[in-house]
N, C-alpha and C positions, 0 to 999 in steps of 0.2 A: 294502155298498150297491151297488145296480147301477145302472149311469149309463141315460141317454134311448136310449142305442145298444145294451142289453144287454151292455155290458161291468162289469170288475168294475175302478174305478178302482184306480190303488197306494197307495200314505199318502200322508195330504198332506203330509207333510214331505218325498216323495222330490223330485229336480232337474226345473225342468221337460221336461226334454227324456225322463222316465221316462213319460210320460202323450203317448201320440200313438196313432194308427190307420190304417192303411192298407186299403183296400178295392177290389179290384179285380172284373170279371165276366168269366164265360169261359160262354158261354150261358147257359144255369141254373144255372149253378155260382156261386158266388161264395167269392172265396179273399180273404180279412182275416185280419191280420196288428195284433195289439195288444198293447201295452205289451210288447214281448219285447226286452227290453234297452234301452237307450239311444238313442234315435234321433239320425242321425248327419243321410243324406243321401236328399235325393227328384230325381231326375232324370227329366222325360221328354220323350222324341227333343233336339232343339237346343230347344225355347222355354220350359221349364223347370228351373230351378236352383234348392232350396232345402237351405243348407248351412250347421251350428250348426261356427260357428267357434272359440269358446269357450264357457265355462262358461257366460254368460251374453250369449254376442251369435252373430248370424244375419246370413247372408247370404242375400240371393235375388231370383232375376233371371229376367223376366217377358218374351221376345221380347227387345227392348232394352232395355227399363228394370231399371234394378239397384235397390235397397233395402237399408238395413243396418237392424239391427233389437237393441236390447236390451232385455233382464229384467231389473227391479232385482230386489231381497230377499223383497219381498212377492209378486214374479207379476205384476207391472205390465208391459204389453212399450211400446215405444217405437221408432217406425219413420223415418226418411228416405230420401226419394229421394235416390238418388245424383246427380249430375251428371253430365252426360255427354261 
């Protein structure tokens, strides 16, 4: 099956951190990066942080605000702001 974005998703059974997309433009170029491996971590310059800390929990930090985030069994995510 191909997903809205013309990719080919994995099994649904794989973890979810196996189903992500990166997309970047370099003029008319455009350089995407999907499902190749495990996604770990997104960084960009200082005001972006998004970092899967375990199997099923996330870290990520917006300018100053930070967020923890977890997956149960089913694929459900679950998010709070951190305190600061």
């Amino acid at each position: 099956m191909i997903g809205p974005m013309g990719e080919t998703p994995p099994p649904t059974n794989a973890p979810e951190s196996a189903r992500w997309r990166i997309q970047a433009k370099d003029g008319d170029r455009i350089i995407a990066l999907e499902n190749e491996g495990m996604f770990d971590e997104l960084v960009i310059d200082q005001w972006l942080h998004l970092e899967q800390m375990d199997d099923d929990r996330w870290w990520l930090r917006i300018g100053d605000v930070t967020m923890s985030g977890t997956i149960d069994a089913d694929g459900n995510a679950k998010a709070t702001v951190d305190p600061q």
